[in-house]
C-alpha positions in Angstrom: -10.2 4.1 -9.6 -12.5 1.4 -11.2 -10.2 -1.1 -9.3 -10.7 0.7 -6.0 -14.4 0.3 -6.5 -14.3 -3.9 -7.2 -11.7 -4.8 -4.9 -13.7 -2.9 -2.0 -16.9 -4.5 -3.6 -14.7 -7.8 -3.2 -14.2 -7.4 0.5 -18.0 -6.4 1.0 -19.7 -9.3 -0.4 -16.7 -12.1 0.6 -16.6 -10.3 4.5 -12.8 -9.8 4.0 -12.3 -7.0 5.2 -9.1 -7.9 7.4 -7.7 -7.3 3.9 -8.2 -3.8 4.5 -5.1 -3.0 6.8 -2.9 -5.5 4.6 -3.6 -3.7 1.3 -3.1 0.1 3.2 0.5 -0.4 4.3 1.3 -2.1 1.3 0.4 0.7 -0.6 2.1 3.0 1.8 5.3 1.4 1.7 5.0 1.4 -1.7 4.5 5.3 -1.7 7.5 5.7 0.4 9.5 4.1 -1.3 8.6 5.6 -4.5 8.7 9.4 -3.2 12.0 9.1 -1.7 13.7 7.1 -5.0 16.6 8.8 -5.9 16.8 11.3 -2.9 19.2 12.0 -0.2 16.9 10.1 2.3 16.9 6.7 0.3 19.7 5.0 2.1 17.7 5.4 5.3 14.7 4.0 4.2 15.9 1.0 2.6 17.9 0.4 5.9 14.4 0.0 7.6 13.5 -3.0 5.4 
């Protein structure tokens, strides 16, 4: 959490906040593709990418 908290502190004092969207589907992607690792619906993601 303590990385949350500088990278957002980051974006606040540099004004980079375009970063924002960037950094949220990266980690949703990265979610995805760990939730569905070793599941019947894994083929189908991968084919997405």
């Amino acid at each position: 959490m303590d990385f949350v908290r500088e990278l957002w502190a980051f974006m606040r004092v540099r004004k980079k906040f375009w970063l924002l969207p960037i950094i949220l589907v990266l980690a949703l992607f990265g979610g995805l593709v760990v939730a569905t690792q070793g599941t019947a619906v894994a083929p189908f993601i991968y084919t997405i990418f």
